[in-house]
ROSE-4610 file (N, C-alpha, C; in Angstrom, 1 decimal, always signed):
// ROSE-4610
residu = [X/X/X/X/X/X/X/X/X/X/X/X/X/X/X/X/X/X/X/X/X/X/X/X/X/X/X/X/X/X/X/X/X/X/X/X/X/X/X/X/X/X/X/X/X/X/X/X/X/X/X/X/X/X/X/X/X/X/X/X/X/X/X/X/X/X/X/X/X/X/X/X/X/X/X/X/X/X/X/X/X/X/X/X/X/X/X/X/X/X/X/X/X/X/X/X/X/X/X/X/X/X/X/X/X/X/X/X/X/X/X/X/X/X/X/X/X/X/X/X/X/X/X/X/X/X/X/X/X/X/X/X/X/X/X/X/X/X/X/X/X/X/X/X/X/X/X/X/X/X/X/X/X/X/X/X/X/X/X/X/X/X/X/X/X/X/X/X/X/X/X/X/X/X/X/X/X/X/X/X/X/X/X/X/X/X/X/X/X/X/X/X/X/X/X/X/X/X/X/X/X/X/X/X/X/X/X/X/X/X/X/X/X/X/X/X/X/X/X/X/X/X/X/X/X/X/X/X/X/X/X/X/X/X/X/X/X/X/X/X/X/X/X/X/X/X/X/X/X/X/X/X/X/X/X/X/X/X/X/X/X/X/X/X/X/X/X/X/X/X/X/X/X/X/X/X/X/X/X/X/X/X/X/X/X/X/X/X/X/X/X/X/X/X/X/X/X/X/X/X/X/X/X/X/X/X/X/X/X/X/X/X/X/X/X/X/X/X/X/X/X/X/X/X/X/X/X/X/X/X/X/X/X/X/X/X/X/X/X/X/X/X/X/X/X/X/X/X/X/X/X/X/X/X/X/X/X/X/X/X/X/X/X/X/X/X/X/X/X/X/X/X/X/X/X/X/X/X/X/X/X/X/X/X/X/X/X/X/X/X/X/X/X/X/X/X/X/X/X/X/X/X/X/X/X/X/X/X/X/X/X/X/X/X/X/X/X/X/X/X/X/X/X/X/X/X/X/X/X/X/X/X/X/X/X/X/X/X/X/X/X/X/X/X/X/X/X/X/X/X/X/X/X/X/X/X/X/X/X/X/X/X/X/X/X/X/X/X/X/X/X/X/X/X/X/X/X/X/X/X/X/X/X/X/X/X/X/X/X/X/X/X/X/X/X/X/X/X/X/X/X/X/X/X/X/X/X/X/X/X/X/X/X/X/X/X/X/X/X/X/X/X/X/X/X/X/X/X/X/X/X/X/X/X/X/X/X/X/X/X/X/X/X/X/X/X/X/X/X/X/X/X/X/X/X/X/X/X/X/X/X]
num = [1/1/1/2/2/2/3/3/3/4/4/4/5/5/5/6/6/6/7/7/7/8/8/8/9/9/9/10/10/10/11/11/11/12/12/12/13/13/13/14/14/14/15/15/15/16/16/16/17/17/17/18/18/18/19/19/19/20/20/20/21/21/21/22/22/22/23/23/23/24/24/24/25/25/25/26/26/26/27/27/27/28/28/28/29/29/29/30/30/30/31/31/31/32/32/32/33/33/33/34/34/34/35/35/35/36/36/36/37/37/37/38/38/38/39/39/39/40/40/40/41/41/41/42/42/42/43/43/43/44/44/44/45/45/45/46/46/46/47/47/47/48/48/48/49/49/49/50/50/50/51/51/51/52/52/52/53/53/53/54/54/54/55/55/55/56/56/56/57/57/57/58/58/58/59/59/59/60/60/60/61/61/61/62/62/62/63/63/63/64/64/64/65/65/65/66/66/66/67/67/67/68/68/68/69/69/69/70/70/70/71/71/71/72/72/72/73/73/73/74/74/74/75/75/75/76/76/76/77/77/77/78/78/78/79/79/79/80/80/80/81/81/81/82/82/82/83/83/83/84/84/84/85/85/85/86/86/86/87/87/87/88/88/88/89/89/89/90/90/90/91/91/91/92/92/92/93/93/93/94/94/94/95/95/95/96/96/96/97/97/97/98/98/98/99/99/99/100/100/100/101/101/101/102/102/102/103/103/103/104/104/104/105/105/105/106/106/106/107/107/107/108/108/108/109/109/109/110/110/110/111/111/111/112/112/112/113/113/113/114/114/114/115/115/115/116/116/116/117/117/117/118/118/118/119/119/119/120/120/120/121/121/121/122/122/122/123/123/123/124/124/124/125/125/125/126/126/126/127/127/127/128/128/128/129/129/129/130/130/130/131/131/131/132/132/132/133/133/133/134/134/134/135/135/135/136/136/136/137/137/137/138/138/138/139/139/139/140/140/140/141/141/141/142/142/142/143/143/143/144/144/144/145/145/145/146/146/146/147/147/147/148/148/148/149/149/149/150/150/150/151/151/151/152/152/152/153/153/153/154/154/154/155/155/155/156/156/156/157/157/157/158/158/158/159/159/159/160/160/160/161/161/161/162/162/162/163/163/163/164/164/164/165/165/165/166/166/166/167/167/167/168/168/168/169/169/169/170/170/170/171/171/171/172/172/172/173/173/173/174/174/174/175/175/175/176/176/176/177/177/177/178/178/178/179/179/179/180/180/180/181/181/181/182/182/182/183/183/183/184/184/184/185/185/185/186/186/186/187/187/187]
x = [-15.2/-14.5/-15.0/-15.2/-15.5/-14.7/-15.1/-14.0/-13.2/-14.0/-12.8/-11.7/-12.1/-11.1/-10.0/-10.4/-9.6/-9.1/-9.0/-8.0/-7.5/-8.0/-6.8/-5.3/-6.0/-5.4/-3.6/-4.0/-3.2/-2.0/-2.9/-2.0/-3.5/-2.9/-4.1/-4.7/-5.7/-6.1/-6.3/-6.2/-6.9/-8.2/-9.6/-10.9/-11.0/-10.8/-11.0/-10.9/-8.7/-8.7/-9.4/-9.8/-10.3/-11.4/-12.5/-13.9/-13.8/-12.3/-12.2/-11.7/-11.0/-10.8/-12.3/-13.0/-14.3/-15.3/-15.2/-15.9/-15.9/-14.6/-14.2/-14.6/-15.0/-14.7/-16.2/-16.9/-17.9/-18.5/-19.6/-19.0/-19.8/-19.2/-19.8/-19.7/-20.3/-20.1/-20.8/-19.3/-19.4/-19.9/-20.1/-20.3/-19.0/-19.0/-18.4/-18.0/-16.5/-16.2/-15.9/-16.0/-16.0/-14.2/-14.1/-12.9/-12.7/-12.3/-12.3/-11.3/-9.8/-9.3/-8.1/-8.6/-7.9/-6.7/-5.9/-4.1/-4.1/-3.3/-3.1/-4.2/-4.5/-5.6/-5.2/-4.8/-4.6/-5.8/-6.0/-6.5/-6.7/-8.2/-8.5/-8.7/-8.7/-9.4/-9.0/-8.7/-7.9/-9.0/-9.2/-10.2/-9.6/-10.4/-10.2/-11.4/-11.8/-11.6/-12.7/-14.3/-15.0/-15.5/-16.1/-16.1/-15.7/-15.2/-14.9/-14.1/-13.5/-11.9/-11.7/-10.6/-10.2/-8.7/-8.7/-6.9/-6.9/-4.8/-4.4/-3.4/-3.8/-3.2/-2.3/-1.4/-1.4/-1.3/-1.7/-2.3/-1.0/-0.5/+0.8/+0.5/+1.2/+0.8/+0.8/+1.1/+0.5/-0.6/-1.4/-2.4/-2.6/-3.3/-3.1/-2.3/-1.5/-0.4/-0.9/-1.3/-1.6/-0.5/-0.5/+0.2/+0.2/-1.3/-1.8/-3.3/-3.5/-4.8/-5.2/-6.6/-6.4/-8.1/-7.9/-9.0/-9.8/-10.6/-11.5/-10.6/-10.1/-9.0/-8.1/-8.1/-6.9/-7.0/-6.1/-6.1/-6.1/-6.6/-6.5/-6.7/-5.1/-4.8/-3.8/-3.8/-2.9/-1.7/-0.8/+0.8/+1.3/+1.9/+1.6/+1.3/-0.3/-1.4/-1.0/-1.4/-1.6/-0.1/+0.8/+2.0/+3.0/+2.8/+3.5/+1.9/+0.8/-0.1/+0.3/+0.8/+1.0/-0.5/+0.2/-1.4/-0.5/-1.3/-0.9/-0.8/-0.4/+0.2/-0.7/-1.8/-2.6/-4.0/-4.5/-5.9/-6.4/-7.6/-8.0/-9.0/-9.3/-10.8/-11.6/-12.7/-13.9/-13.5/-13.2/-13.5/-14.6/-15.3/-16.5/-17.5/-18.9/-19.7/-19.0/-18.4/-17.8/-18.0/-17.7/-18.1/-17.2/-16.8/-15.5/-15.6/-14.8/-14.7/-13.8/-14.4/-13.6/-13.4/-12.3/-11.7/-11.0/-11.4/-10.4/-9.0/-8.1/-6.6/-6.7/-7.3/-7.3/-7.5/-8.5/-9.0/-8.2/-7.6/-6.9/-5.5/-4.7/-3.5/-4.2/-5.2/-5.2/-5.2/-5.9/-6.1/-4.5/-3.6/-2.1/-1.7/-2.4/-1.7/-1.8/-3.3/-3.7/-3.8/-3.3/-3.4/-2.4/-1.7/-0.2/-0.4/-1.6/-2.1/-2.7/-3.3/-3.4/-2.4/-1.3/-0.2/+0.8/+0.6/+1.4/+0.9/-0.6/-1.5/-1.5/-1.2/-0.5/+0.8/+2.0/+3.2/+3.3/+2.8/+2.2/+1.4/+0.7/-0.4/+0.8/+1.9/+2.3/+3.6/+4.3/+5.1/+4.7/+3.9/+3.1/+3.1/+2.4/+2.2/+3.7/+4.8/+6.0/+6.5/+6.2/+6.7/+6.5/+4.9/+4.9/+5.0/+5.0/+5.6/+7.2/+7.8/+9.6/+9.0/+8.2/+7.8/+7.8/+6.6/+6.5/+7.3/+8.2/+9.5/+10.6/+10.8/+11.9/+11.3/+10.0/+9.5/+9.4/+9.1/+8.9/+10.5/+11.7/+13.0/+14.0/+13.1/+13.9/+13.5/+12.0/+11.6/+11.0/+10.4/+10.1/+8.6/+8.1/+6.6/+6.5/+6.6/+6.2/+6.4/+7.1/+7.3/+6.4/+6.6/+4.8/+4.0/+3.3/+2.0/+2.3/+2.6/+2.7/+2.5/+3.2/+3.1/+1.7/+1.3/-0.5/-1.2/-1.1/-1.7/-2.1/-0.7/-0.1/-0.9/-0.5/-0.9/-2.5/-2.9/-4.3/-4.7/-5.2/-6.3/-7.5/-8.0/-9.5/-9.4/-8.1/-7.9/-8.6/-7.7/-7.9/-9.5/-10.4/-11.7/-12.5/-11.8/-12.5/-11.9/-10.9/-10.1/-9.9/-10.1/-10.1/-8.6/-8.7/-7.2/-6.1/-7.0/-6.3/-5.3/-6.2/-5.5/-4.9/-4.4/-3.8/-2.3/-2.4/-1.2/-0.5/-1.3/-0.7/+0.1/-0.6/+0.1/+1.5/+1.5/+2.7/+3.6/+3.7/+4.0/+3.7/+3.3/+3.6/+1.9/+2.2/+1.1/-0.4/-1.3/-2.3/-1.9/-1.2/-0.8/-0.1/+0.7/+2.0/+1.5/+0.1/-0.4/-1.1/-1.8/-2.2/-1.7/-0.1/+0.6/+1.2/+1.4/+2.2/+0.9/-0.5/-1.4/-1.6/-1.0/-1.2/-0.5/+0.7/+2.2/+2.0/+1.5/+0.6/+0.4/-0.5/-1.9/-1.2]
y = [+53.9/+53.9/+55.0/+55.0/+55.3/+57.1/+57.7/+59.2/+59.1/+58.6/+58.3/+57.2/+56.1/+55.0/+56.1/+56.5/+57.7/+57.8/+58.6/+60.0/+58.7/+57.8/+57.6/+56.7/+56.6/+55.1/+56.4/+57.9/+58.8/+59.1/+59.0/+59.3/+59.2/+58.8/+59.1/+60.3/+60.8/+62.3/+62.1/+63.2/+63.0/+63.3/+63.0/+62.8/+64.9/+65.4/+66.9/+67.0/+67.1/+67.3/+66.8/+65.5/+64.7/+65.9/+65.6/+66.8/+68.3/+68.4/+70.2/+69.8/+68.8/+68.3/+67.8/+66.9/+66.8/+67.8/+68.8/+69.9/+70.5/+70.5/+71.0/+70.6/+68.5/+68.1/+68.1/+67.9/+67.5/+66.4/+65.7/+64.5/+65.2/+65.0/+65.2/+63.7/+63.8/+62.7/+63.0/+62.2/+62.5/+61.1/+61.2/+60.3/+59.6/+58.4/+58.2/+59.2/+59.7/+60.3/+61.8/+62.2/+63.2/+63.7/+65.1/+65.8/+66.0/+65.1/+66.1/+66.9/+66.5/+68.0/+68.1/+69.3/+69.6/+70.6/+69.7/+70.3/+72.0/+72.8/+73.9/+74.9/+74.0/+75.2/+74.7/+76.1/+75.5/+75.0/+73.7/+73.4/+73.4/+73.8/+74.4/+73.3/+72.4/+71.3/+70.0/+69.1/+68.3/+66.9/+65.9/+64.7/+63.4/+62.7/+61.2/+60.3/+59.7/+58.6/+57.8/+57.8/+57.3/+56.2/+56.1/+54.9/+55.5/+54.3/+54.5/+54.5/+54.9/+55.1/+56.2/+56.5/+57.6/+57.1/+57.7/+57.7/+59.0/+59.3/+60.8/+60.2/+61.3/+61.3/+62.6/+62.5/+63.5/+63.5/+64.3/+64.4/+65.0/+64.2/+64.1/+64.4/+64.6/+64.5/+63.2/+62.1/+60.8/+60.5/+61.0/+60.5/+60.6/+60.0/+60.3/+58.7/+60.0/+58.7/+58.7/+57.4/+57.5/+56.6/+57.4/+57.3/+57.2/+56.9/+56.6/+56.4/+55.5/+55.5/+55.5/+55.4/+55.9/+55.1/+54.7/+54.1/+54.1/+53.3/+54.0/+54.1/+55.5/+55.9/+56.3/+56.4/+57.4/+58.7/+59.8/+61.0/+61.3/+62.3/+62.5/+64.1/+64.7/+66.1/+66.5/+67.3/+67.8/+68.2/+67.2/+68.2/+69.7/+69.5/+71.0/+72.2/+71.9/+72.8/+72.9/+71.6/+72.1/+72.4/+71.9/+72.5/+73.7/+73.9/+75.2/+76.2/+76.0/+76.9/+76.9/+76.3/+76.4/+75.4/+75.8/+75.3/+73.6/+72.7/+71.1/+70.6/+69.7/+69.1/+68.0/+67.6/+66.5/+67.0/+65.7/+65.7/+64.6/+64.4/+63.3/+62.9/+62.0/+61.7/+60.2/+60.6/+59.3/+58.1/+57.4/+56.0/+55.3/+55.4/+54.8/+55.9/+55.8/+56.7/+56.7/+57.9/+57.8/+58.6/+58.6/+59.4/+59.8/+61.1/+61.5/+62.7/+62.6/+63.5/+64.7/+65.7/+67.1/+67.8/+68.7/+69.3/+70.8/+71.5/+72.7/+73.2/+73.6/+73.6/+74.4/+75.9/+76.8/+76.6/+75.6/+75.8/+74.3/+73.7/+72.5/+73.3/+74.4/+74.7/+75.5/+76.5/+77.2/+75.9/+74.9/+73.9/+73.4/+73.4/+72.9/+74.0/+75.4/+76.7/+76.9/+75.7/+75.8/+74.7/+73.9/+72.6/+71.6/+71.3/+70.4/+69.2/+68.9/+67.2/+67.0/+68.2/+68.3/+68.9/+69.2/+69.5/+68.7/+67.5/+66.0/+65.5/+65.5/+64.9/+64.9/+66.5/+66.3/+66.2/+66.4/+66.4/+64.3/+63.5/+62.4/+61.9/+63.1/+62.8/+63.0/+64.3/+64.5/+63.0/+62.6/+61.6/+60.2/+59.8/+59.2/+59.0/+60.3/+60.2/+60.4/+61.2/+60.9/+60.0/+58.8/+57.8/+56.7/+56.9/+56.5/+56.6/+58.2/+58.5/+58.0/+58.0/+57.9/+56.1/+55.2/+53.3/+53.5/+54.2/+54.3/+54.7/+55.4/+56.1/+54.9/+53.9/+53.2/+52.2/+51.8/+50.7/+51.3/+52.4/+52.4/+52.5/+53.1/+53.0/+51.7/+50.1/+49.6/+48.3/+48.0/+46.7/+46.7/+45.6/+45.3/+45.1/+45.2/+45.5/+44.4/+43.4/+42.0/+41.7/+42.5/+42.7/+43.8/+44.4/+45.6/+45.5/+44.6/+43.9/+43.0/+41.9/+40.7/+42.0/+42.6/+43.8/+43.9/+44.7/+45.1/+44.2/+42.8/+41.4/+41.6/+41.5/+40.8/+42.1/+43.5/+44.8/+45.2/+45.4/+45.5/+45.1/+43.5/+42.7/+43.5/+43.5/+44.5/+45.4/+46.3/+47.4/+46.5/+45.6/+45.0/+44.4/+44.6/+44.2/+45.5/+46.6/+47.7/+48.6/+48.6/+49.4/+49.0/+50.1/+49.8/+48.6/+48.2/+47.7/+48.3/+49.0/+50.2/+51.1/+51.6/+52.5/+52.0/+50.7/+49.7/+49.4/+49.8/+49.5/+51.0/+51.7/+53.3/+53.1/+52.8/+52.8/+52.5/+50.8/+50.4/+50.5/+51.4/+52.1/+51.0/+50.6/+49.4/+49.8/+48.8/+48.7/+47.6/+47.8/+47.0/+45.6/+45.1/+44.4/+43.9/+44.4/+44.0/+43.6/+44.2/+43.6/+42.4/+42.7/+41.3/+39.6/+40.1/+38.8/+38.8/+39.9/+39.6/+38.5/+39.3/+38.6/+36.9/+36.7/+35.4/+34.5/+35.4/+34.7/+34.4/+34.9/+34.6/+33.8/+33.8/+32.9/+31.6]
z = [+16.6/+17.9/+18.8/+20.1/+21.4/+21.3/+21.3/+22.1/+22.8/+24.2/+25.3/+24.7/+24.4/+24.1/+22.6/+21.7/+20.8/+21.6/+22.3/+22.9/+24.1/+24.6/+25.9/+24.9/+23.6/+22.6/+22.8/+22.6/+22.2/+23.6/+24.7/+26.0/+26.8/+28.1/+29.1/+29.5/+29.8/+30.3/+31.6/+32.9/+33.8/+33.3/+34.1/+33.8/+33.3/+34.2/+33.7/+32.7/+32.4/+31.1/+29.9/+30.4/+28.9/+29.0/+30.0/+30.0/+28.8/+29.3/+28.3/+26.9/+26.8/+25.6/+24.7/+25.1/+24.3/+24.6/+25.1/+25.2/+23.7/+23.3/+22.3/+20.5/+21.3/+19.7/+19.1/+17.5/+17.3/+16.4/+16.2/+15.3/+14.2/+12.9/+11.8/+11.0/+10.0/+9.0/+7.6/+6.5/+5.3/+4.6/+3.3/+2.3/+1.5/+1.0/+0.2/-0.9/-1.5/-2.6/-1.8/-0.6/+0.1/-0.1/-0.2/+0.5/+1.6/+2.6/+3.8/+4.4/+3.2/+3.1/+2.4/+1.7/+0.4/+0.6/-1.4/-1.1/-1.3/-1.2/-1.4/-0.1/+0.8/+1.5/+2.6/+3.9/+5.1/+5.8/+6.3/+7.2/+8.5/+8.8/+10.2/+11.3/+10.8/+11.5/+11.6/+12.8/+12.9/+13.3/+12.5/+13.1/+13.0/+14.3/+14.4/+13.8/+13.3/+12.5/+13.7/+13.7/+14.6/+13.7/+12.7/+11.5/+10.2/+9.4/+8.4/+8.0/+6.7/+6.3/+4.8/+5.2/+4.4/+3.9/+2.3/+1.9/+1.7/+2.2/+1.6/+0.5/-0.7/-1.8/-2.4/-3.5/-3.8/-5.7/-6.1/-7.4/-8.1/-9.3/-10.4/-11.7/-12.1/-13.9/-14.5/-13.5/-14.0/-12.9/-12.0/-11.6/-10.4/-9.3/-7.9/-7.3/-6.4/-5.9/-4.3/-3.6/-2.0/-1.9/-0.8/+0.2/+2.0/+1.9/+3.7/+3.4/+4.7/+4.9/+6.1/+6.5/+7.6/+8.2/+9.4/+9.6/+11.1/+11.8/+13.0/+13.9/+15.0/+16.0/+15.5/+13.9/+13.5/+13.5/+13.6/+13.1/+12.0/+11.4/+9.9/+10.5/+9.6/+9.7/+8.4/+7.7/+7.1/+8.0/+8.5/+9.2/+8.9/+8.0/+7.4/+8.2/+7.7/+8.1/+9.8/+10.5/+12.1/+12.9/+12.0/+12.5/+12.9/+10.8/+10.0/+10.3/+9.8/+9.6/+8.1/+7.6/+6.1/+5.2/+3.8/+2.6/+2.8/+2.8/+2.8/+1.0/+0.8/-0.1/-0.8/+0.3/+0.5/+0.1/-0.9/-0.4/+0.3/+1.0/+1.8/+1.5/+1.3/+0.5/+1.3/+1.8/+2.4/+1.4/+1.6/+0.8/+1.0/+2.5/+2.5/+3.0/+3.5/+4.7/+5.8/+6.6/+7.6/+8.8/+9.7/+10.7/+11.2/+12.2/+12.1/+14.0/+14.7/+15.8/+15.2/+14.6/+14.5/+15.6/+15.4/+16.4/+15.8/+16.3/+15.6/+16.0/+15.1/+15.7/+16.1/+16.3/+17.2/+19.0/+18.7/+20.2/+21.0/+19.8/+20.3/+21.0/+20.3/+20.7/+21.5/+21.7/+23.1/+24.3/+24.4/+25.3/+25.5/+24.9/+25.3/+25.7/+26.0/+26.4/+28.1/+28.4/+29.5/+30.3/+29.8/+30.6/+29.8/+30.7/+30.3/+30.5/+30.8/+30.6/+28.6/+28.6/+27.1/+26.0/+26.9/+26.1/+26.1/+27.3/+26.6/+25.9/+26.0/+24.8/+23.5/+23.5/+21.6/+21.0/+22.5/+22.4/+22.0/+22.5/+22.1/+20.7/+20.4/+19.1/+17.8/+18.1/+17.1/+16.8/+18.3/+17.8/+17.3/+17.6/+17.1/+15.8/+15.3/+13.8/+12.9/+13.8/+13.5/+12.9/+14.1/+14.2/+12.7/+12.7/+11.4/+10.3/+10.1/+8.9/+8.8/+9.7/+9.4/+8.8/+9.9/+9.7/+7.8/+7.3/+5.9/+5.1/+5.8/+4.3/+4.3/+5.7/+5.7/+4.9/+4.8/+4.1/+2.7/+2.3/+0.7/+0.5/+1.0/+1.0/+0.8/+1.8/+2.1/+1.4/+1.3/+1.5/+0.0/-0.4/-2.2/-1.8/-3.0/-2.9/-2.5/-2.6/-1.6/-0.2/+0.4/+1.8/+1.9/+1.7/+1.9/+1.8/+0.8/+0.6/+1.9/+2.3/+3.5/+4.4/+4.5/+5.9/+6.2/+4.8/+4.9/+5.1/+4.6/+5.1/+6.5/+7.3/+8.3/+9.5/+9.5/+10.2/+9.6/+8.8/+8.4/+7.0/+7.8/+6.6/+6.8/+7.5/+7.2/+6.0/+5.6/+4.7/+3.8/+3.2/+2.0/+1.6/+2.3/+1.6/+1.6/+2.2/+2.1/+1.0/+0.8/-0.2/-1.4/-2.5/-4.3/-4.2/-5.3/-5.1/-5.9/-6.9/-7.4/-6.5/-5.2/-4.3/-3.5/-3.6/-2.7/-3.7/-4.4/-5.6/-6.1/-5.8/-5.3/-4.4/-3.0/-1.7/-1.6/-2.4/-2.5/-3.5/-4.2/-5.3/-6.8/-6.6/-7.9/-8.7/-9.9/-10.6/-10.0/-10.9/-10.3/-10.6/-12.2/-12.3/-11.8/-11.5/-10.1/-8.6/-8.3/-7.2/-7.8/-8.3/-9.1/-9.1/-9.3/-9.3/-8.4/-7.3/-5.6/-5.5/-5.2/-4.8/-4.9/-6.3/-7.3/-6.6/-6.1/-5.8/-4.2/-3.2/-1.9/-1.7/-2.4/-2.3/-2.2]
């Protein structure tokens, strides 16, 4: 995905603001099996998602449990971290070769210090991701793995030929076997 199309998907910029905003960002890119950011350490750095896809997980004494994924025009940030300035909970890991627009939270919060077009911009970025965190807790809360699997169908088929199906049976808390026969029962 585009920079400009990222950031306008978040809120519109005037042309300036956006200018001091990508002044700021740079693209890097990882490999498959990559960390791009680990639990217990605060995170400096906040990125969007130019190709590729990434899951966040969090590691149990039975295994790693995900719980997001994240794909081209997403953010991917430890909350936590760019919120609190606290150590995050999460780790985030490339699932495929990916490419990524980094940004640093330092120079991201000075830019909302000086310009209030970039300080709707995040006051936007953060409800957003709000938003979907409360979408995910009401669904692992409310709905049966077979309405969550149709969901993922229904909101992102592309996941599904990119993603282990293992980490797809994470997501929805169930077993592989259990996806196995939603899948069976689908079809």
């Amino acid at each position: 995905m585009e920079l400009d199309l990222a950031l306008s998907e978040i809120y519109p910029l005037p042309l300036d603001a956006k200018e001091k905003l990508k002044a700021c960002i740079t693209e890097v890119s990882y490999p498959k099996g990559h960390l791009l950011i680990s639990a217990h350490k605060v995170e400096k750095d906040v990125y969007i998602v130019k190709e590729g896809i990434v899951r966040a997980y969090v590691s149990t004494e039975y295994g790693q449990v995900t719980f997001w994924f994240g794909k081209e025009g997403d953010p991917v940030l430890s909350m936590k971290s760019y919120v609190g300035d606290q150590k995050g909970y999460e780790d985030i890991e490339v699932l495929e070769h990916s490419k990524f627009y980094k940004l640093k939270t330092e120079a991201l919060k000075s830019l909302y210090q000086s310009d209030i077009h970039i300080a709707n911009w995040g006051r936007k970025f953060i409800e957003f991701e709000l938003m979907k965190t409360e979408e995910r807790l009401i669904s692992m809360q409310f709905k049966t793995a077979v309405q969550r699997y149709s969901e993922l169908i229904e909101n992102y088929p592309e996941l599904l030929q990119r993603i282990q199906l293992g980490h797809i049976a994470s997501y929805l808390g169930i077993t592989q076997v259990s996806l196995s026969r939603i899948r069976a029962e689908i079809k």
